[in-house]
C-alpha positions, -999 to +999 in steps of 0.1 A: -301+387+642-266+370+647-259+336+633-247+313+667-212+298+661-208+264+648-199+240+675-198+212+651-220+179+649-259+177+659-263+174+696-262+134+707-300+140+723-315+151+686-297+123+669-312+093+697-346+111+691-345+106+653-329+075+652-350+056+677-381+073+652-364+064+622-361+022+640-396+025+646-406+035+609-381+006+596-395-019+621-427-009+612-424-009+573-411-045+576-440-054+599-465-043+573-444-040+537-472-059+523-493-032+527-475-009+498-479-013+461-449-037+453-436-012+424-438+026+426-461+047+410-452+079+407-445+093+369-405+104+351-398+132+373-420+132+400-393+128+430-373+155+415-402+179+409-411+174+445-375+185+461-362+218+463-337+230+428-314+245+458-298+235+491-311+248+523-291+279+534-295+271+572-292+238+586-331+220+589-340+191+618-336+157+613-373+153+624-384+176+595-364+153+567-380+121+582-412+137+576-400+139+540-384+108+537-420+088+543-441+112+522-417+120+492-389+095+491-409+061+503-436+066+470-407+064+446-394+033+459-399+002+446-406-024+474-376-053+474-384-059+506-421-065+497-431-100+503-444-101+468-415-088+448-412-118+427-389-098+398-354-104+384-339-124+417-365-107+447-342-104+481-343-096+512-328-074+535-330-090+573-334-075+610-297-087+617-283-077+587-299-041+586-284-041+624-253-046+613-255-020+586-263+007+610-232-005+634-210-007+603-223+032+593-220+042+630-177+030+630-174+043+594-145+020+593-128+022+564-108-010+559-081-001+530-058-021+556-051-041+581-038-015+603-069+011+595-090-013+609-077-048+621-115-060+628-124-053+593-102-070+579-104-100+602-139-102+607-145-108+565-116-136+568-131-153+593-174-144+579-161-160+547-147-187+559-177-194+575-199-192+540-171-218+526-179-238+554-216-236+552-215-242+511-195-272+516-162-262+499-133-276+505-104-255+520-076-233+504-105-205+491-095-171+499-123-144+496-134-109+498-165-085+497-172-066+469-203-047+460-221-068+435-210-101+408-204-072+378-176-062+403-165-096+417-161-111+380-148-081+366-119-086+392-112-123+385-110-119+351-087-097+357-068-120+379-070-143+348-055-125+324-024-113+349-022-153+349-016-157+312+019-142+322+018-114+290+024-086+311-007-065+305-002-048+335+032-032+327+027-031+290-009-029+282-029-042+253-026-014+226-001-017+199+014-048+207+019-073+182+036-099+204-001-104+218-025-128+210-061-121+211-076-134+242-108-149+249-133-158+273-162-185+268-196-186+289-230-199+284-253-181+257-276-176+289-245-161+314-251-126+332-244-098+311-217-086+334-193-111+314-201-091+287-194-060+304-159-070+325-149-083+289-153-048+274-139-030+310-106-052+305-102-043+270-101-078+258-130-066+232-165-080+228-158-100+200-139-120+222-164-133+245-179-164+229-213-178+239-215-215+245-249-231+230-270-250+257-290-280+260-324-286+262-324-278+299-304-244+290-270-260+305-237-251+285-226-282+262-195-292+271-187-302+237-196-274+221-173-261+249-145-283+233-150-276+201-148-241+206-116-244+224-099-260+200-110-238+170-099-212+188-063-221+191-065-235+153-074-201+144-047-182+166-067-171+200-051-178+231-078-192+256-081-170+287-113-178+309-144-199+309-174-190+332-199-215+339-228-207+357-248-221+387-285-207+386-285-184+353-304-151+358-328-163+332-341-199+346-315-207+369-300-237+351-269-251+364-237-258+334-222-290+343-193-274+365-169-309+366-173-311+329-161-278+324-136-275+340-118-308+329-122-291+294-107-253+306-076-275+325-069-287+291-065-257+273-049-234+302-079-218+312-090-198+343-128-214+353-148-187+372-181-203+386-208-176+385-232-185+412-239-154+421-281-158+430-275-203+437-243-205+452-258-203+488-283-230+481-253-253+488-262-243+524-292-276+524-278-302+526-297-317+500-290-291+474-249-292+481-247-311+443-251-270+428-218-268+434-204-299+424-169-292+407-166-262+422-137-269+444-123-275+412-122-238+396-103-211+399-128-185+414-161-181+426-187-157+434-220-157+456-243-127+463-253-129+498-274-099+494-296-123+465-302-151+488-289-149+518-312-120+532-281-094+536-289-060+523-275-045+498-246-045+489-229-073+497-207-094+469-185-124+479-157-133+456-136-168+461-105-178+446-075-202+449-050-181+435-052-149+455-015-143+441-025-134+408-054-114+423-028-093+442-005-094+411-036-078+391-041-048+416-012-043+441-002-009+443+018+010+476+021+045+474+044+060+500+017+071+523+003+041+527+029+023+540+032+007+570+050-014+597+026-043+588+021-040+552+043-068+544+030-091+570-008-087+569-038-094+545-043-055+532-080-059+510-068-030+491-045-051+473-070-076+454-089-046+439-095-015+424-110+002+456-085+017+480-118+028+503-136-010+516-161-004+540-175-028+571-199-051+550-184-079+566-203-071+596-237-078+584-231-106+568-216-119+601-248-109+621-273-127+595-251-160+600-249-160+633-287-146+640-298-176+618-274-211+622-270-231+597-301-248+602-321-214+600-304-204+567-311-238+551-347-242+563-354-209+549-334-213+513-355-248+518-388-235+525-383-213+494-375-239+472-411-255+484-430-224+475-415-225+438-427-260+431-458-254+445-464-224+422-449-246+397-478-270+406-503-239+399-490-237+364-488-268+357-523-280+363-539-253+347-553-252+315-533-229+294-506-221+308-470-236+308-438-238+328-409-233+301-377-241+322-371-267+347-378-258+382-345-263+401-344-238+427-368-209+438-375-196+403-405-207+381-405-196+345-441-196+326-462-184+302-498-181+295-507-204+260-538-197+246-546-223+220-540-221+185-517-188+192-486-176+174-456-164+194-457-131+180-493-130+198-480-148+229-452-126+240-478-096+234-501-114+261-481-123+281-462-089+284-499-073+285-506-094+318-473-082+332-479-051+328-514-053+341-504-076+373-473-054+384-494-020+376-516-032+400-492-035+427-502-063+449-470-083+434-446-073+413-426-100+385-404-098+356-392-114+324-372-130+299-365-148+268-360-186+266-347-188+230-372-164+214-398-173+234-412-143+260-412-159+292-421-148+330-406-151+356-418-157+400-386-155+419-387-162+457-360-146+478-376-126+501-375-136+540-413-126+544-426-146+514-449-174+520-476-196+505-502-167+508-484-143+484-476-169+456-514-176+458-518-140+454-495-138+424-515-170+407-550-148+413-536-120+401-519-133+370-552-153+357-578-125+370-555-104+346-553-130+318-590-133+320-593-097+318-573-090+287-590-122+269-622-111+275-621-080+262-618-053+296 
């Protein structure tokens, strides 16, 4: 039997049939995510077992991998788009958003410059001049999408230490004695991606300093100070501070103004890492989260955290897009063009050459939802945590351990007379036990040495029913585990 020539893509009629299946599934799923366990259950090795060790030989139909898809690939997901996924920050990916995904994937754009694709470029100007707008910042912010905060910091840090005007870009940091040893200063509670864009930049672990915090888990601007001014005492040359607006821990806010009056005085960068709060700036009441902001040098928000984009969808702002460009700009030959000089190119302010359309997305969600519809929602939220909050609060053994300030709630169960040894060991018993169960699904942390959970609200779909499902499920398993079963 001959093989029939190839005649190139899948016919246009077998692609409509799967994709208008495939719409249905997602619009389905999205209808009824509640109904899945939150958090997969299948064992180390289960997907993989379950796939073929080889590639098909002969093409298969797209109707055949759907079938897959739902009974092989959908039990080894983990549900963020569950209504009760209350771990690490829970998102939400939305019905405009996930349309403009599929748009984006059906252009394949690829925005490297202005001329590859003018409305790629254009479109993110204008979409994040828009967010600005909505956050309340002032002007003179330019921004661009990247795929997550690691990313986004890792690039204005590096913007940062092209400003300290040593020349690491020509002349690197190895071997050179004219150099000083640089540092950056954050929060003992900051994201761990400081840590990492730190060791990516070469600038060396050592030299990332953690800030001690206050009661309410805010950096101390004084300890800021004194820091500072050790530092140069000792021979460092300040590079960067970060402060943070909504730590991944319990969401505290540093006091931004503070900060950066103390970074201006010793010729620092200030990048504002409000990755998961940033957005919350979008109710009018909450605008004070980022107070002092318009002050700093850069800025990052995750619309895909709290802004109900999916995945992935970074936004990085900064006021000195010159030393951005100064960090990254590279032309090869075959990338020039009559307009390279006299457009915005997003290739320059990165280490990407390749930028697809995420812009477009992020465009849809603010336009299918207003300004009023994003802040009622982030508002609505905000409601839900301090009426878990409430839960915790009046019931006998348990306690909240971090101030409520946004849509996380950090907690514990307490029974009395307890050491913390036998606390954490509790409380990471009924974890386990809750998210095992799959009816919601939460995560933890450490305030100090103290094991703490965590209920995070982000999810479009959430609402008062599941956080009264969470509190039943978290005391039914306390009750459990204390009695004996």
């Amino acid at each position: 039997m001959s093989t029939p020539p190839l005649t190139g893509d899948l016919s246009p009629a077998e692609f409509r049939t799967a994709a208008h299946a495939a719409i249905e599934w997602i619009a389905e799923y999205l209808e009824s995510s509640g109904q899945y366990p939150v958090r997969s259950r299948v064992r180390p090795g289960d997907i993989r077992e379950a796939l073929p060790p080889s590639p098909p030989v002969r093409g298969e139909p797209l109707e055949a991998m759907l079938r897959d898809f739902i009974s092989t690939i959908v039990p080894g997901i983990t549900h963020w788009n569950h209504p009760a996924f209350f771990a690490y920050f829970a998102n939400s990916g939305a019905y405009p958003g996930i349309l403009g995904e599929l748009l984006a994937a059906g252009l394949n754009a690829n925005g490297m410059l202005w001329i590859t694709s003018p409305a790629v470029t254009e479109l993110e100007q204008v979409t994040l001049d828009w967010l600005r707008q909505l956050m309340g910042l002032g002007d003179g912010w330019f921004g661009e999408i990247t795929d997550t905060a690691s990313v986004s910091t890792f690039y204005a840090l590096a913007a940062a230490r092209e400003r300290t005007g040593l020349d690491v870009r020509s002349k690197g940091m190895a071997a050179r004695s004219d150099l000083p040893r640089l540092r950056v200063y954050c929060s003992e509670h900051a994201h761990s991606s400081i840590d990492k864009a730190v060791i990516a930049l070469g600038l060396g672990h050592d030299n990332l300093v953690k800030i001690a915090t206050d009661t309410q888990f805010r950096l101390r601007a004084d300890a800021l100070e004194a820091a500072l001014a050790a530092d140069v005492a000792a021979g460092y040359r300040p590079m960067a501070v970060v402060p943070c607006v909504g730590t991944t821990g319990m969401t505290s806010i540093d006091p931004v103004p503070e900060v950066v009056r103390t970074a201006r005085r010793f010729g620092c960068w200030v990048h504002v890492d409000a990755a998961y709060a940033g957005v919350a700036a979008i109710v009018p009441e909450l605008r004070y989260v980022l107070d002092g902001v318009d002050g700093a040098d850069s800025l990052v928000v995750n619309p895909h955290k709290w802004l109900f984009t999916p995945m992935d969808c970074s936004v990085l702002y900064t006021r000195d897009p010159q030393s951005l460009k100064q960090a990254f700009a590279l032309l090869p030959e075959y990338l020039v063009t009559a307009t390279t000089s006299e457009t915005v190119n997003l290739m320059d302010y990165g280490i990407q050459l390749g930028r697809r359309f995420r812009s477009l997305k992020l465009w849809m969600v603010l336009r299918a939802y207003g300004r009023d519809g994003l802040a009622e929602r982030i508002r609505h939220q905000c409601e839900l945590a301090r009426e878990f909050a409430g839960m915790v609060h009046f019931e006998g053994g348990w306690e909240l351990m971090a101030p409520v300030t946004l849509s996380l709630v950090c907690f514990r169960r307490v029974p009395p007379g307890a050491d913390e040894a036998a606390i954490a060991g509790l409380n990471a018993r009924i974890m386990e036990r809750v998210n095992a169960r799959g009816a919601v699904y939460l995560s933890h942390t450490k305030l100090g040495e103290q094991y703490t959970l965590r209920l995070a609200i982000g999810n479009i779909r959430t609402d008062r029913q599941h956080i009264a499902l969470a509190w039943r499920e978290l005391r039914a398993a306390a009750a459990e585990i204390e009695g004996g079963a």
